[in-house]
mmCIF file of the N, C-alpha and C atoms, coordinates in Angstrom:
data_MODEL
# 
_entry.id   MODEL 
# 
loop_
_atom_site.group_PDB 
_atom_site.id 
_atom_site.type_symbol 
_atom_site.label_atom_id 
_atom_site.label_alt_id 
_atom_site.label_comp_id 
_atom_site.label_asym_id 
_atom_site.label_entity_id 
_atom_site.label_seq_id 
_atom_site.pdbx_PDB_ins_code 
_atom_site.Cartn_x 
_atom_site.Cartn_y 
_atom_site.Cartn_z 
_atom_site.occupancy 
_atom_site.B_iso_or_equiv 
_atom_site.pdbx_formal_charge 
_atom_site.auth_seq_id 
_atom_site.auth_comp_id 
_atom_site.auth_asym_id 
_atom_site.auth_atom_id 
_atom_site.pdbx_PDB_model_num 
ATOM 1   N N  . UNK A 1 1  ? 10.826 5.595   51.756 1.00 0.00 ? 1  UNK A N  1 
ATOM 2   C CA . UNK A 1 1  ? 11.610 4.455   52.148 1.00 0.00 ? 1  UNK A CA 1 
ATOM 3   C C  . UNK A 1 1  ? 13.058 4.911   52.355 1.00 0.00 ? 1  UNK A C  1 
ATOM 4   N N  . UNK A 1 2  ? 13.270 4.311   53.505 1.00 0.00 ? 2  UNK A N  1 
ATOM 5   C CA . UNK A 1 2  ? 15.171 4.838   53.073 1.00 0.00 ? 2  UNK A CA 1 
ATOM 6   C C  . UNK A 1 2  ? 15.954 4.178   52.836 1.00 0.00 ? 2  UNK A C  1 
ATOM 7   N N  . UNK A 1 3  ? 17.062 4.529   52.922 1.00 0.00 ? 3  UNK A N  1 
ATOM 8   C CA . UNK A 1 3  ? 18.284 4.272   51.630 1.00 0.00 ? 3  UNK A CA 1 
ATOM 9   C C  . UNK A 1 3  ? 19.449 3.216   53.402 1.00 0.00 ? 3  UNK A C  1 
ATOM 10  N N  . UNK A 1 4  ? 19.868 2.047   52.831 1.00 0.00 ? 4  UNK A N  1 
ATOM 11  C CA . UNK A 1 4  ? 21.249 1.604   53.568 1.00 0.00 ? 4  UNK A CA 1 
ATOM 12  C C  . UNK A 1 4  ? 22.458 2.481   53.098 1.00 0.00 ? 4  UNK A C  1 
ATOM 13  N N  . UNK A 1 5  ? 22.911 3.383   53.433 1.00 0.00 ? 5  UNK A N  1 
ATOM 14  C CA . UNK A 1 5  ? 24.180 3.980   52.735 1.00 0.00 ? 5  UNK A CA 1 
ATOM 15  C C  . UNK A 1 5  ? 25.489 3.992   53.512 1.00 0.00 ? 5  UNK A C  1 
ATOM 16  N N  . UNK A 1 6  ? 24.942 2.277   54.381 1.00 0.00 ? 6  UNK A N  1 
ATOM 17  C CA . UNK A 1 6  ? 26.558 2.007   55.336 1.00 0.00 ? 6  UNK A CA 1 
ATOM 18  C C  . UNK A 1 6  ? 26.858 0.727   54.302 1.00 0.00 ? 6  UNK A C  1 
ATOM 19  N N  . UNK A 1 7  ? 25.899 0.236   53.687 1.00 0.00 ? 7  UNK A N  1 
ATOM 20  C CA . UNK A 1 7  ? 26.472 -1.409  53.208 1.00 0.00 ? 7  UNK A CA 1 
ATOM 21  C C  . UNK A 1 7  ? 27.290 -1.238  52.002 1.00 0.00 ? 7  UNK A C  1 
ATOM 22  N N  . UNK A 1 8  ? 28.698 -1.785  52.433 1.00 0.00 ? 8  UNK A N  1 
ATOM 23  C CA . UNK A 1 8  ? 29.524 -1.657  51.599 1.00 0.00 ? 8  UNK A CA 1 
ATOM 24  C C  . UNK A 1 8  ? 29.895 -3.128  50.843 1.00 0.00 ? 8  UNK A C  1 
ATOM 25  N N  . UNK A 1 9  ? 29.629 -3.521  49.620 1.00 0.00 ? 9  UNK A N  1 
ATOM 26  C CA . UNK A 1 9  ? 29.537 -4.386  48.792 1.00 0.00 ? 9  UNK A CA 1 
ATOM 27  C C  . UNK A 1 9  ? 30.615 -4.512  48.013 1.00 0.00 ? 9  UNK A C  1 
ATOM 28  N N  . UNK A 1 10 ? 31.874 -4.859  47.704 1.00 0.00 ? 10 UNK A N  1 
ATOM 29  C CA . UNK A 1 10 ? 32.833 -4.757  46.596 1.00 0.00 ? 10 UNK A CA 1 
ATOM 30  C C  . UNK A 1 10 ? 32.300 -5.006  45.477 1.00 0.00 ? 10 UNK A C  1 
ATOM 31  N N  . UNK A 1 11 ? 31.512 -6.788  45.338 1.00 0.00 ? 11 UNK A N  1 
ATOM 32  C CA . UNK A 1 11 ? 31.024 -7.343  44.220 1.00 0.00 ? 11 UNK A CA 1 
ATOM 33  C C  . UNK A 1 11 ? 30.067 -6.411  43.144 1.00 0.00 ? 11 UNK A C  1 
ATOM 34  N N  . UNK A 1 12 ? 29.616 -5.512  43.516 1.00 0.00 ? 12 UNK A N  1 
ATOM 35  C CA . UNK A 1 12 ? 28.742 -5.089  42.492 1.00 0.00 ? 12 UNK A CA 1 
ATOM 36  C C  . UNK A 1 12 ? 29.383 -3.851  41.637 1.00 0.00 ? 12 UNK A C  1 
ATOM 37  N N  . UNK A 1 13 ? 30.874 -3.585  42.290 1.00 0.00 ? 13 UNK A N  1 
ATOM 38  C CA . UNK A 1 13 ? 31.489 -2.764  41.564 1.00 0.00 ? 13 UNK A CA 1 
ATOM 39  C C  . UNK A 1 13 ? 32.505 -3.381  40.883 1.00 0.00 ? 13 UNK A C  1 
ATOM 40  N N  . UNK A 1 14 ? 32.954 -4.744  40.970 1.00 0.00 ? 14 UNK A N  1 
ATOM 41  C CA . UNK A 1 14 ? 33.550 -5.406  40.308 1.00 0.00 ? 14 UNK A CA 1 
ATOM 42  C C  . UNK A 1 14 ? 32.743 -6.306  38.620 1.00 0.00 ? 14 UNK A C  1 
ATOM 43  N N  . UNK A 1 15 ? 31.097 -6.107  38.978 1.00 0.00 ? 15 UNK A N  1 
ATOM 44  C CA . UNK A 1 15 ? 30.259 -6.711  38.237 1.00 0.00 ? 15 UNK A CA 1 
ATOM 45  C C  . UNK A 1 15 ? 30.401 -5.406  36.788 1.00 0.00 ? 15 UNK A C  1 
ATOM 46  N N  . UNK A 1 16 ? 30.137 -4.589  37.532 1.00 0.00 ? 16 UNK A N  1 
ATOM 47  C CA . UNK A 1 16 ? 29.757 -3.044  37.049 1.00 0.00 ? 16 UNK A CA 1 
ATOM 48  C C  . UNK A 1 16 ? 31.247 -2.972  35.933 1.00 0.00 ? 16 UNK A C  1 
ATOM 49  N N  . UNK A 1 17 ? 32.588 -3.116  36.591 1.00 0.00 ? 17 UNK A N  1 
ATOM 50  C CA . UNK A 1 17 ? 33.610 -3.153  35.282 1.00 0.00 ? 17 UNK A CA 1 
ATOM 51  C C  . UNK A 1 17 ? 33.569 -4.166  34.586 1.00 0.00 ? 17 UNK A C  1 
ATOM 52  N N  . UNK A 1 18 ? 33.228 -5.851  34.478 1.00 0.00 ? 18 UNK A N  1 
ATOM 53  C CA . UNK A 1 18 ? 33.090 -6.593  33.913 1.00 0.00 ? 18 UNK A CA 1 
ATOM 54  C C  . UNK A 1 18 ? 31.898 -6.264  32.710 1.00 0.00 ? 18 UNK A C  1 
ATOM 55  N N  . UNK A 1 19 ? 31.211 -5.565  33.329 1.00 0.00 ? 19 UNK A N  1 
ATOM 56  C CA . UNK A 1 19 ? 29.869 -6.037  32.239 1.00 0.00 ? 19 UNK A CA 1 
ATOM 57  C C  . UNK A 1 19 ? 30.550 -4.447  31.470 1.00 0.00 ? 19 UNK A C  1 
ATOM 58  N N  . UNK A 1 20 ? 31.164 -3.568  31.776 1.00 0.00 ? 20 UNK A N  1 
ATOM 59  C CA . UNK A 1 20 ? 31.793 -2.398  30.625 1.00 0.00 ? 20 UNK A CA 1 
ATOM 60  C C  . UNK A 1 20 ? 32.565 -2.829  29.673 1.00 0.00 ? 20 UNK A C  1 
ATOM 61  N N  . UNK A 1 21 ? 33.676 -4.112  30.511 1.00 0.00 ? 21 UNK A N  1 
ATOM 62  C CA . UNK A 1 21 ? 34.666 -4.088  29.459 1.00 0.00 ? 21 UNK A CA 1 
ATOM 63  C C  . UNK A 1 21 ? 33.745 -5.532  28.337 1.00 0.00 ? 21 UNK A C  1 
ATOM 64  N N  . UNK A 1 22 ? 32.676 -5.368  28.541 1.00 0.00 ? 22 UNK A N  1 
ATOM 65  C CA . UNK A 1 22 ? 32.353 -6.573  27.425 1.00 0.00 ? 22 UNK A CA 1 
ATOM 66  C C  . UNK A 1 22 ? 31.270 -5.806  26.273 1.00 0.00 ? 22 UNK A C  1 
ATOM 67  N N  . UNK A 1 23 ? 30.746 -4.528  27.031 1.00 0.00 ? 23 UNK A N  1 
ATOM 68  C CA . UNK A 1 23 ? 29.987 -3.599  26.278 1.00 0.00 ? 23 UNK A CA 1 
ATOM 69  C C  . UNK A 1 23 ? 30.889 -3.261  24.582 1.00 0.00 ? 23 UNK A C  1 
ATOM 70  N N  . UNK A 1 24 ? 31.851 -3.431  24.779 1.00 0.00 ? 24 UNK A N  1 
ATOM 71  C CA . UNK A 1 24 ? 33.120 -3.077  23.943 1.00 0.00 ? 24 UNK A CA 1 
ATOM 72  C C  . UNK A 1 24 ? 33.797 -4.130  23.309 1.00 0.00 ? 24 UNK A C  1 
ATOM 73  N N  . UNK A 1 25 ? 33.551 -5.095  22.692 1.00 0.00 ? 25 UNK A N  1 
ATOM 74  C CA . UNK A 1 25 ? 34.292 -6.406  22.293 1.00 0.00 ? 25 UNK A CA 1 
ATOM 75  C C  . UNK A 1 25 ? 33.917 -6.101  20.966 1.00 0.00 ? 25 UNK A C  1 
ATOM 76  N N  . UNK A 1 26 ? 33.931 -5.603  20.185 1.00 0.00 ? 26 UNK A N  1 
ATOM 77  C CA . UNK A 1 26 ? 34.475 -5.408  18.830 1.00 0.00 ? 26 UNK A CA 1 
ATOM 78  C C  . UNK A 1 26 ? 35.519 -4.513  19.064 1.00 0.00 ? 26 UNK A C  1 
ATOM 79  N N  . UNK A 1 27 ? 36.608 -4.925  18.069 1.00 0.00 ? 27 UNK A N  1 
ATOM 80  C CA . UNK A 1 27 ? 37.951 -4.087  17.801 1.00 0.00 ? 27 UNK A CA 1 
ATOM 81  C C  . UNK A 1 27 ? 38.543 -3.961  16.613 1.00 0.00 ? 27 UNK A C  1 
ATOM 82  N N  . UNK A 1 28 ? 39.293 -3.154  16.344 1.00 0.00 ? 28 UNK A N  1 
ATOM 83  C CA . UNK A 1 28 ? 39.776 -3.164  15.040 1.00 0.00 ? 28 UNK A CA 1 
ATOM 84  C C  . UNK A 1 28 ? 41.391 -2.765  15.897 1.00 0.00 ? 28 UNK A C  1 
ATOM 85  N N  . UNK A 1 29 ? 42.603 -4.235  15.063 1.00 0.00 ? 29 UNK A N  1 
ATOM 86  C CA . UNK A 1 29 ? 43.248 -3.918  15.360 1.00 0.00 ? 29 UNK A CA 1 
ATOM 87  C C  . UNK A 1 29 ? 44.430 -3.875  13.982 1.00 0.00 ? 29 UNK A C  1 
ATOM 88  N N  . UNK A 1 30 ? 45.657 -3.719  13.949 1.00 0.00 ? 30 UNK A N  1 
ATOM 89  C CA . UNK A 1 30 ? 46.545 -3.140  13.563 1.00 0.00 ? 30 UNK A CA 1 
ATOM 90  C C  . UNK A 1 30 ? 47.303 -4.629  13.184 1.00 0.00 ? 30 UNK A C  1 
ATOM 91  N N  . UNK A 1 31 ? 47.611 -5.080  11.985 1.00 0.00 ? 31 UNK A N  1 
ATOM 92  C CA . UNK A 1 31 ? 48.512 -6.661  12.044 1.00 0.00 ? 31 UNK A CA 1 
ATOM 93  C C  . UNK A 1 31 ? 49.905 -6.025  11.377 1.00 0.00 ? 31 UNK A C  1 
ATOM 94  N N  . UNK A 1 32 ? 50.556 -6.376  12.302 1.00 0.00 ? 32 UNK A N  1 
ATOM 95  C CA . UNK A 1 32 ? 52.246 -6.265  12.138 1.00 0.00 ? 32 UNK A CA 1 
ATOM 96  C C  . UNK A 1 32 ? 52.761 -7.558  11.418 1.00 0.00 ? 32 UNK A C  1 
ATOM 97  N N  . UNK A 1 33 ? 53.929 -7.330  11.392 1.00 0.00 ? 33 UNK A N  1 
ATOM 98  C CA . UNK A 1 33 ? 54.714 -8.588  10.833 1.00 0.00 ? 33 UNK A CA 1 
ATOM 99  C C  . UNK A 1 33 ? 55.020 -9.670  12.187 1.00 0.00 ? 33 UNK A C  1 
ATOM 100 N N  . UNK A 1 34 ? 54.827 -10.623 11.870 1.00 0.00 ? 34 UNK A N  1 
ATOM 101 C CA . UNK A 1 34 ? 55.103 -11.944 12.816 1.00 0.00 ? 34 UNK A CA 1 
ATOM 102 C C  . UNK A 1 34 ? 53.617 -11.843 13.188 1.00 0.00 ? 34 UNK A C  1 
ATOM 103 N N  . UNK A 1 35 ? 52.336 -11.795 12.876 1.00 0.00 ? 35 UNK A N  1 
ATOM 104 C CA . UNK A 1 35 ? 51.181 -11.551 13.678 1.00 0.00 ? 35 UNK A CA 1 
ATOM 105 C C  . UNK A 1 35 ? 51.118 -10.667 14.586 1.00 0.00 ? 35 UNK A C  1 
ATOM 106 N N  . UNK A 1 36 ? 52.045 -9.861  15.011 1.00 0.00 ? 36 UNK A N  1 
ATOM 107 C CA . UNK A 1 36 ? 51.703 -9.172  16.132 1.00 0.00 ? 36 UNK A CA 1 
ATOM 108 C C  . UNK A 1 36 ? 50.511 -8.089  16.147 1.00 0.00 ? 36 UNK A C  1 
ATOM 109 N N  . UNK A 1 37 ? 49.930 -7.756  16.997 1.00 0.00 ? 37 UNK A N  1 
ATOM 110 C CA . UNK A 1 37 ? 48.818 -6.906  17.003 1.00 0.00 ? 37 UNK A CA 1 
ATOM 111 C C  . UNK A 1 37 ? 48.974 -5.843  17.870 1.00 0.00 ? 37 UNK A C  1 
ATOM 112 N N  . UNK A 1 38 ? 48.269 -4.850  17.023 1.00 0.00 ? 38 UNK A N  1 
ATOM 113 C CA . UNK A 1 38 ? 48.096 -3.288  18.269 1.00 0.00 ? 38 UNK A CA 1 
ATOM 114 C C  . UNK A 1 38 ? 46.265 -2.873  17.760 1.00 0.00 ? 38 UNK A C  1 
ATOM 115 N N  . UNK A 1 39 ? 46.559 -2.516  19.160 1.00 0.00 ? 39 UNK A N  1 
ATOM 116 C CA . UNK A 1 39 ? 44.591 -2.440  19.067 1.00 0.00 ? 39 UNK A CA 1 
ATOM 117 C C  . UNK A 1 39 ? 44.661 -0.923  18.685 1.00 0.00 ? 39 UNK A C  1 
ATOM 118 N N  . UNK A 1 40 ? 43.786 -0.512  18.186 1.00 0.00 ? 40 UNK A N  1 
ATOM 119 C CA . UNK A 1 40 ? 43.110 0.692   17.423 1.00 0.00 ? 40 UNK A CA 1 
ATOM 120 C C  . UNK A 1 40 ? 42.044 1.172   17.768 1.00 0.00 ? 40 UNK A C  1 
ATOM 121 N N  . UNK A 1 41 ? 41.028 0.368   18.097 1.00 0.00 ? 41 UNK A N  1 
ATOM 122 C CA . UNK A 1 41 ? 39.850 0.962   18.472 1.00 0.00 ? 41 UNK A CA 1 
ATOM 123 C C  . UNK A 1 41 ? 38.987 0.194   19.231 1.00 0.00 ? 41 UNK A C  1 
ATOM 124 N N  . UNK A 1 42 ? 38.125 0.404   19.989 1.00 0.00 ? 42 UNK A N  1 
ATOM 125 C CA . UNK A 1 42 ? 37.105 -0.698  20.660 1.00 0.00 ? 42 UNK A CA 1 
ATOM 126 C C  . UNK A 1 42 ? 35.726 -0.028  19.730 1.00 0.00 ? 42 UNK A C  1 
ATOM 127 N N  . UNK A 1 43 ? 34.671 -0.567  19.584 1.00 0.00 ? 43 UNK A N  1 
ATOM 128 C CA . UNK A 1 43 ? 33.637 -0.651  19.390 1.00 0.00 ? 43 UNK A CA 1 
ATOM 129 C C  . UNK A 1 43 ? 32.599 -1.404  19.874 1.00 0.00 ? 43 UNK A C  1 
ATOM 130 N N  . UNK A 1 44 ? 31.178 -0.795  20.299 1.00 0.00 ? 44 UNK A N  1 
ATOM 131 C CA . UNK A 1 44 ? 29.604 -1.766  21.003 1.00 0.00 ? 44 UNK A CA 1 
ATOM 132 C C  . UNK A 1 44 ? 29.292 -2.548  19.505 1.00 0.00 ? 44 UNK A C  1 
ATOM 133 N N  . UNK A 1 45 ? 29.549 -2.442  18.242 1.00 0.00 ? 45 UNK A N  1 
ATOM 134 C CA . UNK A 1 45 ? 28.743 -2.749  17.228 1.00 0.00 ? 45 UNK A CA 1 
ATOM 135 C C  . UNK A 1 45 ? 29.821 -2.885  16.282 1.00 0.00 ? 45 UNK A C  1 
ATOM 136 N N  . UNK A 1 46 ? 29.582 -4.082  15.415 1.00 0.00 ? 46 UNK A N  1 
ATOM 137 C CA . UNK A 1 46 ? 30.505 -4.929  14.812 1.00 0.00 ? 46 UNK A CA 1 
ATOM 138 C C  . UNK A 1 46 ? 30.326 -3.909  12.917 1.00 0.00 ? 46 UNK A C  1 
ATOM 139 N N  . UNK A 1 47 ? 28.885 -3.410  13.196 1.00 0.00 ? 47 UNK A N  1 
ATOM 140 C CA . UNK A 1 47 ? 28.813 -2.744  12.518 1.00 0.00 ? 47 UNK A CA 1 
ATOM 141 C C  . UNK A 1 47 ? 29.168 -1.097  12.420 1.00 0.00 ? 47 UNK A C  1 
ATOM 142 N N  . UNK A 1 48 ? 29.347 -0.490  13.282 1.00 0.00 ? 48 UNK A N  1 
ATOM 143 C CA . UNK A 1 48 ? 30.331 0.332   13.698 1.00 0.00 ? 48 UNK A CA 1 
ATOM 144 C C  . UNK A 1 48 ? 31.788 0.566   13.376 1.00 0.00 ? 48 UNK A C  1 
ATOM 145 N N  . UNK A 1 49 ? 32.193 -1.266  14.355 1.00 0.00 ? 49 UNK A N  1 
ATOM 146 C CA . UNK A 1 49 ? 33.782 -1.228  13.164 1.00 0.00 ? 49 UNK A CA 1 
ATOM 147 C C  . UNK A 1 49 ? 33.712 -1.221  12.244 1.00 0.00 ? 49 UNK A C  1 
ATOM 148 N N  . UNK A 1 50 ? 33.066 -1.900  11.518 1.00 0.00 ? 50 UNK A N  1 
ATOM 149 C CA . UNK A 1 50 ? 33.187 -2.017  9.627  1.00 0.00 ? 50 UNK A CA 1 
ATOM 150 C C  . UNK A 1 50 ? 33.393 -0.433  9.139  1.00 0.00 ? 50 UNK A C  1 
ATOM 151 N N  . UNK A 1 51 ? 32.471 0.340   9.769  1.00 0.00 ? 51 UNK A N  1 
ATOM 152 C CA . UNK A 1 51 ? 32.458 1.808   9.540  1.00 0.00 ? 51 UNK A CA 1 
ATOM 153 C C  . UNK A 1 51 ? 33.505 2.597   9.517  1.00 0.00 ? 51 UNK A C  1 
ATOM 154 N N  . UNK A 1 52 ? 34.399 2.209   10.687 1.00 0.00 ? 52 UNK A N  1 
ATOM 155 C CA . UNK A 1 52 ? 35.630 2.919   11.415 1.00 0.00 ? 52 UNK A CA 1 
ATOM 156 C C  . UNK A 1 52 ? 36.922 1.811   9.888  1.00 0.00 ? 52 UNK A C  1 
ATOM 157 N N  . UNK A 1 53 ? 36.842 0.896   10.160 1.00 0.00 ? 53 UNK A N  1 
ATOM 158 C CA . UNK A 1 53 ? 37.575 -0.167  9.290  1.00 0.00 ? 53 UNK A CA 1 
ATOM 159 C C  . UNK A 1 53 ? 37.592 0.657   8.347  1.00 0.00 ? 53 UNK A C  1 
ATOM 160 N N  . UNK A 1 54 ? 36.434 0.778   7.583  1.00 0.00 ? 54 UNK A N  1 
ATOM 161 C CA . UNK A 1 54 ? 36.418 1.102   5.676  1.00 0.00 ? 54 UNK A CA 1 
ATOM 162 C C  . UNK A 1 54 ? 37.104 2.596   5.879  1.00 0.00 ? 54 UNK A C  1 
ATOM 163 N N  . UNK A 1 55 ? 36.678 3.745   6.636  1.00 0.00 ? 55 UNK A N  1 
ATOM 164 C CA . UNK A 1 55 ? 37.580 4.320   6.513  1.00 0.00 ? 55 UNK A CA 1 
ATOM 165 C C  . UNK A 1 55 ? 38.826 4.961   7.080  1.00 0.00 ? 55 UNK A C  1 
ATOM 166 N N  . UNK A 1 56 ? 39.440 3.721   7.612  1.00 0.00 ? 56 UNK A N  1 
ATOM 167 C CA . UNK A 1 56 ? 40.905 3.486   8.290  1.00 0.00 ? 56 UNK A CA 1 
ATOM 168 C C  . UNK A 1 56 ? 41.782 3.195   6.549  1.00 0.00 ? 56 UNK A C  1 
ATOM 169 N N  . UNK A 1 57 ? 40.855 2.209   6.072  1.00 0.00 ? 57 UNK A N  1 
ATOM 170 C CA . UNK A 1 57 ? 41.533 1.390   4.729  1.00 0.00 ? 57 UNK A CA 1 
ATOM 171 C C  . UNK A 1 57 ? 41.697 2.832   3.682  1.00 0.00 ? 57 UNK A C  1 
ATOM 172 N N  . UNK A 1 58 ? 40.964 3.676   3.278  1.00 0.00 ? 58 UNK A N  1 
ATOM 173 C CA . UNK A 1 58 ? 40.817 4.622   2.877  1.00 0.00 ? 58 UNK A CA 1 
ATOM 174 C C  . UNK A 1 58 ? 42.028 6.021   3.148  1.00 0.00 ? 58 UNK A C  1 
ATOM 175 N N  . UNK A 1 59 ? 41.930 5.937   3.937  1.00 0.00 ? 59 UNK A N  1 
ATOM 176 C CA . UNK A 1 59 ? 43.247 7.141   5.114  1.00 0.00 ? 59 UNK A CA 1 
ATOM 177 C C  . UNK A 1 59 ? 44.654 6.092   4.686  1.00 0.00 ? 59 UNK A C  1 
ATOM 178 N N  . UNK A 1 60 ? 44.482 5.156   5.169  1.00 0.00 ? 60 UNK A N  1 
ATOM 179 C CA . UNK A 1 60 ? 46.081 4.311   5.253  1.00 0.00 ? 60 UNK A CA 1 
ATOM 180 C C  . UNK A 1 60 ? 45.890 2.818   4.470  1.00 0.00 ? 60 UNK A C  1 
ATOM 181 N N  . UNK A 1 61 ? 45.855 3.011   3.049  1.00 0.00 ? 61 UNK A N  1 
ATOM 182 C CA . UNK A 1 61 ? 45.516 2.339   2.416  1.00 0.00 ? 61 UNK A CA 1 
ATOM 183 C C  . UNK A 1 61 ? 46.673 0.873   2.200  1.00 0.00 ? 61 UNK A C  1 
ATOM 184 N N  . UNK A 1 62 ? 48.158 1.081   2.504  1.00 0.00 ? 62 UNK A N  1 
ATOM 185 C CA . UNK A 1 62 ? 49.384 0.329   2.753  1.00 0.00 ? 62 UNK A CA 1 
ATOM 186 C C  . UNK A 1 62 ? 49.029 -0.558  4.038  1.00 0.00 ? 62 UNK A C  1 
ATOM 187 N N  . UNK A 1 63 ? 48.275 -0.057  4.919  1.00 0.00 ? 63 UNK A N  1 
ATOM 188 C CA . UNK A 1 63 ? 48.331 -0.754  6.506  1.00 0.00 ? 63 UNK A CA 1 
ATOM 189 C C  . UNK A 1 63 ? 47.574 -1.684  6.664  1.00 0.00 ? 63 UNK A C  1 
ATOM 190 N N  . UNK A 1 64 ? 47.680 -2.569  7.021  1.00 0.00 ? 64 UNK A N  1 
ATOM 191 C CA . UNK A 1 64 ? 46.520 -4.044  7.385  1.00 0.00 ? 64 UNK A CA 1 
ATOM 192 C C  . UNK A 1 64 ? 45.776 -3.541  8.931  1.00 0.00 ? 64 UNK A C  1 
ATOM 193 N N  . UNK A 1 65 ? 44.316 -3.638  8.271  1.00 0.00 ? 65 UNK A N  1 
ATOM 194 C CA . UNK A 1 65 ? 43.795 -3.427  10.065 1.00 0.00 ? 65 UNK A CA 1 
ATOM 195 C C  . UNK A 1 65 ? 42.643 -5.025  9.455  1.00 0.00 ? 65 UNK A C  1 
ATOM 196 N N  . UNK A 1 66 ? 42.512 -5.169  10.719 1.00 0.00 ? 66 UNK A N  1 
ATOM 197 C CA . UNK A 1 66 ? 41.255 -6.213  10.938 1.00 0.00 ? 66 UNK A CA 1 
ATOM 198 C C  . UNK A 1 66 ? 40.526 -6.101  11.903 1.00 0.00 ? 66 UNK A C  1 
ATOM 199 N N  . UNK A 1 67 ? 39.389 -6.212  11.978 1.00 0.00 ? 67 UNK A N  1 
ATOM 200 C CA . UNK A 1 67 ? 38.348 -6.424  12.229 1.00 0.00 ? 67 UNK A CA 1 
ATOM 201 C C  . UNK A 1 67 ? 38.219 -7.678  13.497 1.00 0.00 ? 67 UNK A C  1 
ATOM 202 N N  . UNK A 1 68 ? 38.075 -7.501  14.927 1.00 0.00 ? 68 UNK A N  1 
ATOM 203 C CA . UNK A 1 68 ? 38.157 -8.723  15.721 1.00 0.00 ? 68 UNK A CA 1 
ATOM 204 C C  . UNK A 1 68 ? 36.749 -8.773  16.680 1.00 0.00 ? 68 UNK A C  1 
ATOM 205 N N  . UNK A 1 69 ? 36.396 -10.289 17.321 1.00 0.00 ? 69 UNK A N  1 
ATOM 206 C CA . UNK A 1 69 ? 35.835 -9.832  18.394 1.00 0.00 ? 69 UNK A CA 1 
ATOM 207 C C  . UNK A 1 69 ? 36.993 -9.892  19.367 1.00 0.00 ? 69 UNK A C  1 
ATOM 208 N N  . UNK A 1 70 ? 36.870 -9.477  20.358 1.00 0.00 ? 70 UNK A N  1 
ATOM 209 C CA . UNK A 1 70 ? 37.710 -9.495  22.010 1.00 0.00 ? 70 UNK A CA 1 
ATOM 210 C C  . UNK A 1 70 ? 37.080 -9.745  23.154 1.00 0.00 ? 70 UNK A C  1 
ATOM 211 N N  . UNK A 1 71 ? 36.307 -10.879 23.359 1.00 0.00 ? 71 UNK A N  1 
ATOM 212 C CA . UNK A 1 71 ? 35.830 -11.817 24.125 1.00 0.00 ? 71 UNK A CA 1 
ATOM 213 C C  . UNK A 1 71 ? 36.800 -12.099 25.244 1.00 0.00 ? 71 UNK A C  1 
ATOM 214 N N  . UNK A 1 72 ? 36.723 -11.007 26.752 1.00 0.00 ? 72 UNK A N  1 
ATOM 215 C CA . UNK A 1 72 ? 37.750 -11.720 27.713 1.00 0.00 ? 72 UNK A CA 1 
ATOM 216 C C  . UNK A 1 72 ? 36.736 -12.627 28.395 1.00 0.00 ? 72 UNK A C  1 
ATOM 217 N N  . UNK A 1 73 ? 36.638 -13.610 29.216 1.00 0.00 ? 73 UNK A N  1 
ATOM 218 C CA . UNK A 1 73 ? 35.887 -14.619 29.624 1.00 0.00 ? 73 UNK A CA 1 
ATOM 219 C C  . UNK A 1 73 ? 35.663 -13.763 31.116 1.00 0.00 ? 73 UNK A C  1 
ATOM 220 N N  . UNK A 1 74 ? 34.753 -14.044 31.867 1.00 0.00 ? 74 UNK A N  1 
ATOM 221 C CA . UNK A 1 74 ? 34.254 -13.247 32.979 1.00 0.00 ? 74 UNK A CA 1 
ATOM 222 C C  . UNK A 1 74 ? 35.526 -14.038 34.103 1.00 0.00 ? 74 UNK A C  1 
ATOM 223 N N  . UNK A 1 75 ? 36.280 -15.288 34.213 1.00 0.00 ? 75 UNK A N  1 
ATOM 224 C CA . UNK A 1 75 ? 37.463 -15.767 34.689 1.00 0.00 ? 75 UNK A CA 1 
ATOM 225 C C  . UNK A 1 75 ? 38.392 -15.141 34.661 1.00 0.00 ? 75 UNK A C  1 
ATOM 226 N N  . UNK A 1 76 ? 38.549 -14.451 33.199 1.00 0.00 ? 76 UNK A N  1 
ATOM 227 C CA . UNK A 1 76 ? 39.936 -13.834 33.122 1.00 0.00 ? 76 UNK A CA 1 
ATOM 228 C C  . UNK A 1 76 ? 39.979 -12.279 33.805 1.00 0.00 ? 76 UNK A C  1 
ATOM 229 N N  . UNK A 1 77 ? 38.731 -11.869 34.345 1.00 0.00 ? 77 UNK A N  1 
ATOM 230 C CA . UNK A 1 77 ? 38.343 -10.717 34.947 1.00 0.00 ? 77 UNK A CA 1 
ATOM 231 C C  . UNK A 1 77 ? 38.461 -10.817 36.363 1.00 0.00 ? 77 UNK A C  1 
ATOM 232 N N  . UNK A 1 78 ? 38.819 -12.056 37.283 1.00 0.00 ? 78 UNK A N  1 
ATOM 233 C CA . UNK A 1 78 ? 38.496 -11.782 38.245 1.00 0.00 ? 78 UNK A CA 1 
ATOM 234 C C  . UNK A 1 78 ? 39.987 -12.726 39.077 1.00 0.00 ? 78 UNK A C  1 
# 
């Protein structure tokens, strides 16, 4: 069978970064004073962060990290 390798599609490469950056919605981020936040890490598995978390707390035992999801809405992607 052969291949179309003229049809040029934007949408399915715009689908293709949406569905990556959601592969990744666990985070562990960094809490400053006034709430402010700095991200630290992405993670696929909430259980993963906990992993990365416990020993962040361990290494830098003074520093507040937490544990987030990061849910961007497929709207705010496009």
């Amino acid at each position: 069978m052969t291949q179309n390798t003229q049809y040029n599609d934007p949408q399915p490469k715009i689908s293709a970064i949406a569905y990556k950056k959601r592969l990744n919605a666990w985070a562990i981020v960094r809490v400053l004073p006034d709430m402010q936040r700095v991200l630290v890490a992405r993670f696929r598995s909430r259980s993963d962060a906990d992993g990365h978390l416990q020993r962040l707390r361990q290494l830098s035992p003074d520093t507040n990290f937490m544990v987030v999801f990061d849910f961007e809405s497929d709207e705010a992607l496009n």
